[in-house]
N, C-alpha and C positions, 0 to 999 in steps of 0.2 A: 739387168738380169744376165747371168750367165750365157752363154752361147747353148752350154750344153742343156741346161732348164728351157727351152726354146720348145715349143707345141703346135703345132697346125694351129690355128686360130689367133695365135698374140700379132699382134702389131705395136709399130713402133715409126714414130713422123722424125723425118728429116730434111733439114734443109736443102734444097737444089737452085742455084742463082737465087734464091729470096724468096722463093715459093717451098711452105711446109708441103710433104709427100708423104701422105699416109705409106706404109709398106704393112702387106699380111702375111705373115708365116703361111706356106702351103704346106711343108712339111722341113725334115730334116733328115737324115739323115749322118751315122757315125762312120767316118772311116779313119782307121787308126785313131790318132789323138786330134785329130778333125772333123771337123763336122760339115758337110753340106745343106746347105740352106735352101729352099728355092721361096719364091718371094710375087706376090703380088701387087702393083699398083699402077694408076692411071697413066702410069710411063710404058705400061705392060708386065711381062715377065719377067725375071731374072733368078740369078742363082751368084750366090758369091760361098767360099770356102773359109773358115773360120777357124781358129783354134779353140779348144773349147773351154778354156778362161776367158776369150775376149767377150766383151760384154759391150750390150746392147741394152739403151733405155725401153726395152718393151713394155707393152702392159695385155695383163690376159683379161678376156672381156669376163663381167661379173657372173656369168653364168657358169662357167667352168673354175671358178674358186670353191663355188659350191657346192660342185659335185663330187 
């Protein structure tokens, strides 16, 4: 998924030393042709900046494809 198609709610698992890490979109944010991310998981918070082509394996949970 696009950076910029990014929602409160998608999440997306990546690998850290050998253990998968859920991560939860909290929100997004656009500034200019980037985009702010901030990010939830069991590592805590974070926030990383993105271009809004880069792309990320997310998935949006089944309840919000529906609505």
């Amino acid at each position: 998924m696009f950076i910029q198609q990014l929602k409160a709610g998608d999440h997306f698992t990546q690998e850290n030393h050998g253990e998968a890490i859920r991560f939860e979109v909290l929100a997004i944010e656009q500034i200019g042709s980037q985009f702010q991310v901030w990010f939830r998981s069991k590592l805590g918070l974070s926030d990383a900046r993105y271009h809004g082509k880069a792309v990320l394996p997310c998935v949006r949970p089944a309840q919000a494809l529906h609505a």
